[in-house]
C-alpha positions as a Python dict, from the first residue, in 0.01 Angstrom:
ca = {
    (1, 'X'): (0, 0, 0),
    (2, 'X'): (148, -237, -291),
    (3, 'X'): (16, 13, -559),
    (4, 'X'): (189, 312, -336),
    (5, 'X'): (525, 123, -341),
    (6, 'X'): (508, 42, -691),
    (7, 'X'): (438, 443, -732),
    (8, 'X'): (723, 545, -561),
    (9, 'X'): (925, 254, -717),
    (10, 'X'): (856, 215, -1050),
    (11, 'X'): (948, -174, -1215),
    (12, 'X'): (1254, 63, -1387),
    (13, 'X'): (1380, 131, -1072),
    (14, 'X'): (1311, -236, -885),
    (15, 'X'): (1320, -454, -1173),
    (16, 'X'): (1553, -774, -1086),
    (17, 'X'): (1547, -601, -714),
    (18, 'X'): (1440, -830, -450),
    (19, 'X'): (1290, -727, -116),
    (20, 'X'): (1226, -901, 233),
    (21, 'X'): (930, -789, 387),
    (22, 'X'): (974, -773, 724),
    (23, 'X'): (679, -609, 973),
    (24, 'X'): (730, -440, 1246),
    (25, 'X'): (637, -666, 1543),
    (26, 'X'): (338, -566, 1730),
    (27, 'X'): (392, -576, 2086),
    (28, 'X'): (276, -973, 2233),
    (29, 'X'): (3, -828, 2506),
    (30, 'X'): (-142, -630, 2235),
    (31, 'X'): (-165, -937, 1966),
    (32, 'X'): (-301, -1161, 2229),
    (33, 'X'): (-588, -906, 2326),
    (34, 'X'): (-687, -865, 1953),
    (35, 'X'): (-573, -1194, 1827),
    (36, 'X'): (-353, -1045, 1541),
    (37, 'X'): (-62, -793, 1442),
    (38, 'X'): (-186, -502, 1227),
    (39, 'X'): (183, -482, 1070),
    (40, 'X'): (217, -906, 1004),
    (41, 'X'): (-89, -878, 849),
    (42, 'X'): (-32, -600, 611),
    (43, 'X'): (341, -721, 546),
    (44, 'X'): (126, -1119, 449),
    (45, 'X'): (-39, -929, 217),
    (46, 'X'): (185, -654, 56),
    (47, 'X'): (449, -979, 42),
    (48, 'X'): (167, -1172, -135),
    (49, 'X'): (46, -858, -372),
    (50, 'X'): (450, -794, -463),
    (51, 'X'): (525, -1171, -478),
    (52, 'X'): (854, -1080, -269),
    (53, 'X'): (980, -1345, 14),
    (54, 'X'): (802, -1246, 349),
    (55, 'X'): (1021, -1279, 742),
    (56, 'X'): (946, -1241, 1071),
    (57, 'X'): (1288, -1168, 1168),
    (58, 'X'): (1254, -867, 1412),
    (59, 'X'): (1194, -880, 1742),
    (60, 'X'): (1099, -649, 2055),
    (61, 'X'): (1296, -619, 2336),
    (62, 'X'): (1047, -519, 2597),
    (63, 'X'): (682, -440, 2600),
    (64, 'X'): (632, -80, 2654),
    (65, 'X'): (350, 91, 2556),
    (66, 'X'): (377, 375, 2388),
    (67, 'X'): (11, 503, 2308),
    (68, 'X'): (-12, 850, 2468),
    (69, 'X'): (350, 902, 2553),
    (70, 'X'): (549, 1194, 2460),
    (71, 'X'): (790, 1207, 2143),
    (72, 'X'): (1099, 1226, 2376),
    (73, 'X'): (943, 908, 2594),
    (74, 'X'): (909, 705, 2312),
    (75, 'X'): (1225, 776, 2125),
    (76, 'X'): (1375, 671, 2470),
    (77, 'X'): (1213, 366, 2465),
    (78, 'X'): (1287, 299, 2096),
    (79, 'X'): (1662, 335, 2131),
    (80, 'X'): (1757, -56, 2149),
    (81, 'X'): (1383, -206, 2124),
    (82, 'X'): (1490, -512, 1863),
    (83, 'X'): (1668, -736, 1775),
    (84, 'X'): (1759, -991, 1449),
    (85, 'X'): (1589, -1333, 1497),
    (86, 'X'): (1741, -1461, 1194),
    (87, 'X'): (2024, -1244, 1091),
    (88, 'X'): (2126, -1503, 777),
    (89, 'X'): (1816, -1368, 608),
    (90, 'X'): (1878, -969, 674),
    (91, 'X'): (2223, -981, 536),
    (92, 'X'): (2271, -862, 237),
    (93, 'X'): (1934, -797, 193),
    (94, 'X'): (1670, -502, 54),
    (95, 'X'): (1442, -499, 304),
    (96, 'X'): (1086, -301, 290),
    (97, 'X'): (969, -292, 664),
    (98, 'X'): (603, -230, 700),
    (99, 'X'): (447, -64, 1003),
    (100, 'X'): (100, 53, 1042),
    (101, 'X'): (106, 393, 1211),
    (102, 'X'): (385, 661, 1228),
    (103, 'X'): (405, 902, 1461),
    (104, 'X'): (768, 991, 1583),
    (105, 'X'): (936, 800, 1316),
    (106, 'X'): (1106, 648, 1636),
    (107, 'X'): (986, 256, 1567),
    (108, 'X'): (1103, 301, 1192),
    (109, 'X'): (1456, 418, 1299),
    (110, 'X'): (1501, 186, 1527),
    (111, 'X'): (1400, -87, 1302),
    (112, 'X'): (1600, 4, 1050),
    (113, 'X'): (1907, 72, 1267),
    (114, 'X'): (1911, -298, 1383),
    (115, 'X'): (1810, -447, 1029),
    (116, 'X'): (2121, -247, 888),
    (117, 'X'): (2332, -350, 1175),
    (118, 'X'): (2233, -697, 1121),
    (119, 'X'): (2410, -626, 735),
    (120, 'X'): (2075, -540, 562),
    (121, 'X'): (2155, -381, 215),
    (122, 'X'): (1905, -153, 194),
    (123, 'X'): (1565, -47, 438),
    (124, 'X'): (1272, 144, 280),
    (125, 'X'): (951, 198, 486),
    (126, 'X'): (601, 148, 395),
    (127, 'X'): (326, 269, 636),
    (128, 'X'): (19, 299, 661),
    (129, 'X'): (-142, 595, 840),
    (130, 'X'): (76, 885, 1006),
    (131, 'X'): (-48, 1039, 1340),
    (132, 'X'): (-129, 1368, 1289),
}
């Protein structure tokens, strides 16, 4: 996924740019049953591979599950689903949220609605598998 960024964004284009990495927070009942967040540990190690400053600074609002519901459901759900734990380190900020499956696009518009209400800079996505 690090290689893929730098792809996209050559060192021309991001040189002297620096990026939060932020994860999309997995949903609590689903890291306690596997013991980990797919996202937090993807963001560890894309923050690691790009030497950029890591944060947990979203939150859900809610629990819902939304394995198996339709596109309309989940945007629904999605509408107001987080919210800025630390807002001091979104503002002004690039941030590069990483999420590990897309299927609406709901979660990642969401996200990035709150992190740029929260005075983020900039929000790119990074994902890594889409739902066909």
């Amino acid at each position: 996924m690090s290689d893929t960024f730098l792809k996209f964004n050559p060192f021309e284009s991001t040189a002297g740019k620096e990026y939060l990495i932020v994860p999309i927070p997995t949903a609590t009942s689903r890291s306690r049953a596997r013991g980990f967040g797919h996202a937090e540990l993807l963001g560890r190690y894309i923050a690691a591979n790009l030497k950029q400053e890591r944060s947990d600074s979203l939150r859900r609002i809610g629990q819902s599950r939304q394995l198996g519901s339709a596109r309309e459901k989940r945007l629904r759900q999605l509408s107001s689903s987080f919210l800025v734990k630390n807002p001091y380190k979104i503002r002004g900020r690039n941030i590069l949220i990483v999420d590990d499956v897309v299927t609406t696009g709901g979660t990642i518009i969401s996200a990035t609605q709150t992190l740029l209400s929260a005075g983020a800079k900039q929000v790119d996505a990074i994902l890594f598998a889409k739902r066909l």
